[in-house]
N, C-alpha and C positions, 0 to 999 in steps of 0.2 A: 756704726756712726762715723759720718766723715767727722776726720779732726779740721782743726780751726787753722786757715791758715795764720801769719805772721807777719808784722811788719817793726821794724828797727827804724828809728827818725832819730838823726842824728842832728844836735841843733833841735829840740825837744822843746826848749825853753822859749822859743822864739815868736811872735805870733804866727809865722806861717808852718813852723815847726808844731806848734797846739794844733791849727788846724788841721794842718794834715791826720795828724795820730784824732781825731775827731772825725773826719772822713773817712778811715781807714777802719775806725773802732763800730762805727754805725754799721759799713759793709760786712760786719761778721770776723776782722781781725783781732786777734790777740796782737797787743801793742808791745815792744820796747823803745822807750822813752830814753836818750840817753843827751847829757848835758854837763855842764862846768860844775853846776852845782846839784846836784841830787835831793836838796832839801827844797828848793824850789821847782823842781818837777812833783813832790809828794801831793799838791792840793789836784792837780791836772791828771794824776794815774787815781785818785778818789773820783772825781769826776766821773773819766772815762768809767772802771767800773760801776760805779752808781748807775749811769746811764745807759750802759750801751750791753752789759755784763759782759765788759772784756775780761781777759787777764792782763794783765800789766805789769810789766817789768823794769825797775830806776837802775840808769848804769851811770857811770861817773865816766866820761869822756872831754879831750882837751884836744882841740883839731891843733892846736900847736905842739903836742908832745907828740910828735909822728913815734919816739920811740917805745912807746908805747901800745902803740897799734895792734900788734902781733898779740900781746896779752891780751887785749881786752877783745878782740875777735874771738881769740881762745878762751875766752872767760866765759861768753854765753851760752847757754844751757843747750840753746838748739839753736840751728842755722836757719837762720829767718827766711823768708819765701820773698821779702821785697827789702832795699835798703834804701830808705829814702835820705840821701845828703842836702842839708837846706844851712846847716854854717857857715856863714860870711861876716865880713864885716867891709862897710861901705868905707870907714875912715875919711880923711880932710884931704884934698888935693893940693889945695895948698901947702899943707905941713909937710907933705910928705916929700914936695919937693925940696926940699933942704932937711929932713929929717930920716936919716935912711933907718934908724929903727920902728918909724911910723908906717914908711914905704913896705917893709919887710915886713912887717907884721900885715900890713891888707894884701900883699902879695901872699905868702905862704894862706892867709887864714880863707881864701877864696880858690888858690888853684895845688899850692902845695901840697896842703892837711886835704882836702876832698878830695884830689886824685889820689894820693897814695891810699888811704883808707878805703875806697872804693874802688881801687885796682885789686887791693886784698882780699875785699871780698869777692870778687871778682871770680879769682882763683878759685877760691872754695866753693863758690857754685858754678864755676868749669867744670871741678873737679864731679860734682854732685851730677851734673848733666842739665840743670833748672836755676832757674829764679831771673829776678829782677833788679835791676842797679837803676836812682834815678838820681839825678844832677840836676840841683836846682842851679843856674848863670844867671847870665843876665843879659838884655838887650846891648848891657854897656860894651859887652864883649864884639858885639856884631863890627865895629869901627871906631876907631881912636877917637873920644873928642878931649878938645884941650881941659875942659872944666871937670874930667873925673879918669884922666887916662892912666893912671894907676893902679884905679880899684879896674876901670876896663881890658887893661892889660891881664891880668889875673883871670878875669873871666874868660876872655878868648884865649884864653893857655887852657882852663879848665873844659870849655867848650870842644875845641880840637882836639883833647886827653880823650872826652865823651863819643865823639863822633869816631875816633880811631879803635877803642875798647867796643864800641858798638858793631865797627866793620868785623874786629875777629873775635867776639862772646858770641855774635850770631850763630856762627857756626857751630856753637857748641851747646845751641840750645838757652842759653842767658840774654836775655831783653836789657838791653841800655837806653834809657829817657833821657833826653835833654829839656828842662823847662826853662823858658823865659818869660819871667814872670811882668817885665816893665813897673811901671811905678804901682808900689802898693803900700796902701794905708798903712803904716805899723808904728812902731815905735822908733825902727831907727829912721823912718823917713819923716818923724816927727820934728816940726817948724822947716820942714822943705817946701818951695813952691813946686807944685802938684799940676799937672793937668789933668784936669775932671776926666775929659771924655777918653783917656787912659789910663786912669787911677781905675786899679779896682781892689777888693778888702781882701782879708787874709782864707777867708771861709772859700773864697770865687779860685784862689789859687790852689789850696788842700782837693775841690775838689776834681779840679783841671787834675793834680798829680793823682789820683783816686781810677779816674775817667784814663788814663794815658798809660796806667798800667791794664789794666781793662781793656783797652783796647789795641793794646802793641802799640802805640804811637811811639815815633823813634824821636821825634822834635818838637814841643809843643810851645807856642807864645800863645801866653791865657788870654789875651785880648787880642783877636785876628787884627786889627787896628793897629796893632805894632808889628804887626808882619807886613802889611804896604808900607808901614812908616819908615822900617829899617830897610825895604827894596829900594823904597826912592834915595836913602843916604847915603845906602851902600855904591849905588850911581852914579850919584855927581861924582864929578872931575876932581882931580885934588887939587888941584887950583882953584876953583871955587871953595871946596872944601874947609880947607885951612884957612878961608880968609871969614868963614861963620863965628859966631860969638854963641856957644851952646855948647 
């Protein structure tokens, strides 16, 4: 009897963080679920087995205690077959301009805590010869704009961290994903103005990452509509550029 492969969602708690370990748990994986708080992952690992007959497993994880990292990698029972990173926080662009413990917290919690953690594991499925790393970004990361370039700084740190571990994990047999997911329905983009015909829900993006490990895809924006969006921006001039209000 084949064993069941594994997947590790870090950022557990999240709606895209559910989804995912829901796409993951329908295809036949056994889940770890790991987040800030463990007692609110407990109704979503009853779910998943009820539904799907995963196994499930609740870890307590904090993408701000990097020093911690090393243990709780060391801590899980077996070395997962995919590591899905979806931890972020958008944070206030505003504040964080004059607030630099605001700025440092969306900075580390989008490029600091996901690179290092998924450089770690990294190593360990080097070492192994297999698996998967995936990295959820963001479009924000593709070009600076004045109205979020903080949190998009952090993602194009995290993006080029992905795209670099991907040139040399290949080699060693480990798949590196990059997702850009563009605007999606959730809670932290709740009372945000939205654009519909880019907006998609948390279910469309679980199973873009589901599909993208499945397929080898090395970069994927869940809605092909933000892949000409972000050609045509990346294009203009920056004298045009800097003179948009977006």
């Amino acid at each position: 009897m084949t064993s069941r492969k594994s997947v590790l969602v870090l950022g557990g708690s999240s709606d895209i963080g559910r989804a995912t370990a829901r796409a993951f748990a329908k295809a036949g994986y056994d889940v770890q679920l790991a987040g800030r708080d463990v007692a609110v992952l407990e109704p979503d690992a009853a779910d998943l087995r009820a539904r799907y007959n995963a196994g499930v497993t609740l870890w307590k994880f904090d993408v701000l205690d990097t020093a911690s990292f090393e243990t709780f990698a060391g801590g899980l029972p077996a070395l997962p077959d995919v590591v899905v990173s979806i931890v972020g926080l958008l944070g206030t662009q505003e504040n964080a301009q004059s607030d630099l413990d605001h700025a440092t917290t969306i900075m580390r919690s989008n490029y600091e805590g996901p690179a290092l953690i998924l450089g770690l594991f990294a190593e360990k499925f080097l070492a192994r010869g297999n698996g998967t790393i995936v990295g959820v970004s963001s479009v924000a990361g593709d070009r600076g704009r004045a109205s979020n370039y903080v949190y998009g700084s952090a993602k194009a740190g995290f993006s080029a961290f992905l795209s670099g571990l991907r040139a040399r994990a290949s080699r060693g047999g480990v798949h590196v994903v990059t997702v850009k997911p563009g605007f999606v329905r959730t809670r932290m983009t709740e009372g945000m103005k939205l654009i519909g015909p880019l907006t998609v829900e948390a279910p469309v993006v679980g199973d873009a990452i589901l599909n993208a490990v499945q397929r080898r895809t090395d970069v994927v924006y869940v809605s092909n509509k933000w892949r000409l969006v972000m050609l045509i921006i990346k294009a203009l001039p920056e004298a045009i550029f800097k003179k948009l209000k977006f």
